[in-house]
C-alpha positions in Angstrom: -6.7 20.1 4.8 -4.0 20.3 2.7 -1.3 20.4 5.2 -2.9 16.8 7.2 -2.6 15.6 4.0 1.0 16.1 2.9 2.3 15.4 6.4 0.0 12.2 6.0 1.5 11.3 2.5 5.1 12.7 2.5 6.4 9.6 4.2 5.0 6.8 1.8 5.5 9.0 -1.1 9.0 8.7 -0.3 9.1 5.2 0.7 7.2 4.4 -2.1 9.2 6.1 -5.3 12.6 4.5 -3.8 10.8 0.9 -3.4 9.6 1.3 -7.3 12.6 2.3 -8.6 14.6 -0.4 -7.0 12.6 -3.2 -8.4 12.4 -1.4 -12.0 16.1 -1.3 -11.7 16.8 -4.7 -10.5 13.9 -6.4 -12.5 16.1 -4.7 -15.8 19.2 -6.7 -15.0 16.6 -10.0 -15.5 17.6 -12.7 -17.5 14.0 -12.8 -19.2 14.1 -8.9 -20.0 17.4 -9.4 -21.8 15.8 -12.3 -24.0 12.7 -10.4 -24.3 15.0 -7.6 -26.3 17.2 -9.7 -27.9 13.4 -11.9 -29.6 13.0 -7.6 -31.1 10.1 -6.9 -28.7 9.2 -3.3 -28.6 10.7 -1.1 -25.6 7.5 -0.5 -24.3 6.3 -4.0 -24.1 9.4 -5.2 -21.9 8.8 -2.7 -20.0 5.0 -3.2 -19.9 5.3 -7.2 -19.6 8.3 -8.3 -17.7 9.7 -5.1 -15.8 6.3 -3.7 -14.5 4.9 -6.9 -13.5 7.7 -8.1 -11.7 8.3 -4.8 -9.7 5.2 -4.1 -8.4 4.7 -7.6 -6.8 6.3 -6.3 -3.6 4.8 -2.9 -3.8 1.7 -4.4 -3.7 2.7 -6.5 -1.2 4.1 -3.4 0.8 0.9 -1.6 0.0 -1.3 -3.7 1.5 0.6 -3.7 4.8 0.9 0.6 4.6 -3.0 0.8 4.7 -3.1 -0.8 8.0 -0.2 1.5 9.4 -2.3 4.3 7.4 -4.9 3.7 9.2 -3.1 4.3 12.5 -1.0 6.8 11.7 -4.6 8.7 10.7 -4.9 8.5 14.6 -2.0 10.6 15.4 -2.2 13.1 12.3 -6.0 14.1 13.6 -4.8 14.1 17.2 -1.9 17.1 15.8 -4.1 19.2 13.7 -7.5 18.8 15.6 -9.3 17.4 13.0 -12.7 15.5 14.1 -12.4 11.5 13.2 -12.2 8.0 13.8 -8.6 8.7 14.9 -9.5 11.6 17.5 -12.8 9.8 18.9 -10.2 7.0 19.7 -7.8 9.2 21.2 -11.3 11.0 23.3 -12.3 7.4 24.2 -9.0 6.8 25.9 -9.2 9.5 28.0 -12.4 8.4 29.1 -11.5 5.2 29.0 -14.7 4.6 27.4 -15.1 1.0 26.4 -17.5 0.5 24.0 -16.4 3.1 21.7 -13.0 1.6 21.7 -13.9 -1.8 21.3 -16.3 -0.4 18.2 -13.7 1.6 16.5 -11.4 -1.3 16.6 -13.5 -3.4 15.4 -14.4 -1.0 12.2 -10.8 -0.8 11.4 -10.4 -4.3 11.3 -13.0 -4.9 9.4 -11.8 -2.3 7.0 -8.1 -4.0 6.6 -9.5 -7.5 5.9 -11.5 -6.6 2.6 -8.2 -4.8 1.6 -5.8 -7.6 2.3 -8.5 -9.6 0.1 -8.0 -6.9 -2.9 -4.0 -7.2 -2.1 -4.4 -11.2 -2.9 -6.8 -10.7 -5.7 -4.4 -7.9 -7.3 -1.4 -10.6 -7.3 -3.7 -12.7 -9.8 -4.0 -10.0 -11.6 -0.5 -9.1 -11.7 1.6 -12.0 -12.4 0.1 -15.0 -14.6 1.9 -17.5 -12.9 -0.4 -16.9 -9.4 -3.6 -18.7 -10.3 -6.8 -18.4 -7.8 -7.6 -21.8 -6.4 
C-alpha cells in the first residue's frame, strides 16, 4: 500500500509545498506585515496572524478543488496497482457497461465532494475575520 500511496500523494505534495511557499513569500512583502513589525509584534505572531492567514486562503481554496480530482485520480491509481475500490468497480462497470452501478458510484462521489466544498466555505470563516457567515 505504500507504493498507491506515494504515487497517489507525490504530485500534490509537490504542488502543494510550491503553492505555500509562494504565498508566505508574497504575503511577507505586505504592507500590513511590515506595520505589524514596525507596532514591535513578536515574530511569531506576524507570522501566525497576517502571513499564515493570508496564504492559506488559496490553498484552501486549491484544496478543496484537489479532493475532487483526488477522487478521480483514485480511479486510475486502483486501475494500475489492482487494488479493489470504488475506482476499479467503476472501471469493471465500464466494461460491462453496467448502468446502475455507474450511475450509483457517481452519485456517491458527488455526494462526497459537496459536504467538502461546504467545509472549504466554512474553513474561509474560520480563516480570515473579514469573511463573516451570513
Amino acid at each position: 500500500m505504500i507504493l498507491p500511496w506515494f504515487t497517489f500523494a507525490l504530485l500534490f505534495a509537490a504542488l502543494y509545498a510550491r503553492m505555500i511557499r509562494a504565498n508566505v513569500t508574497e504575503a511577507l512583502n505586505e504592507d500590513y506585515v511590515r506595520t505589524a513589525r514596525a507596532k514591535g509584534a513578536p515574530e511569531w505572531q506576524v507570522m501566525r496572524s497576517h502571513v499564515l492567514r493570508n496564504a492559506l486562503l488559496p490553498v484552501v481554496t486549491m484544496l478543496g478543488m484537489d479532493i475532487s480530482v483526488g477522487l478521480g485520480g483514485a480511479v486510475f491509481t486502483e486501475s494500475v496497482y489492482g487494488l479493489p475500490g470504488l475506482g476499479h468497480t467503476l472501471v469493471q462497470s465500464l466494461d460491462a457497461v453496467d448502468l446502475p452501478i455507474m450511475i450509483g458510484i457517481v452519485v456517491f462521489a458527488t455526494t462526497c465532494i459537496h459536504p467538502d466544498h461546504l467545509m472549504v466555505d466554512l474553513l474561509y470563516a474560520v480563516i480570515d475575520p473579514r469573511i463573516r457567515l451570513a
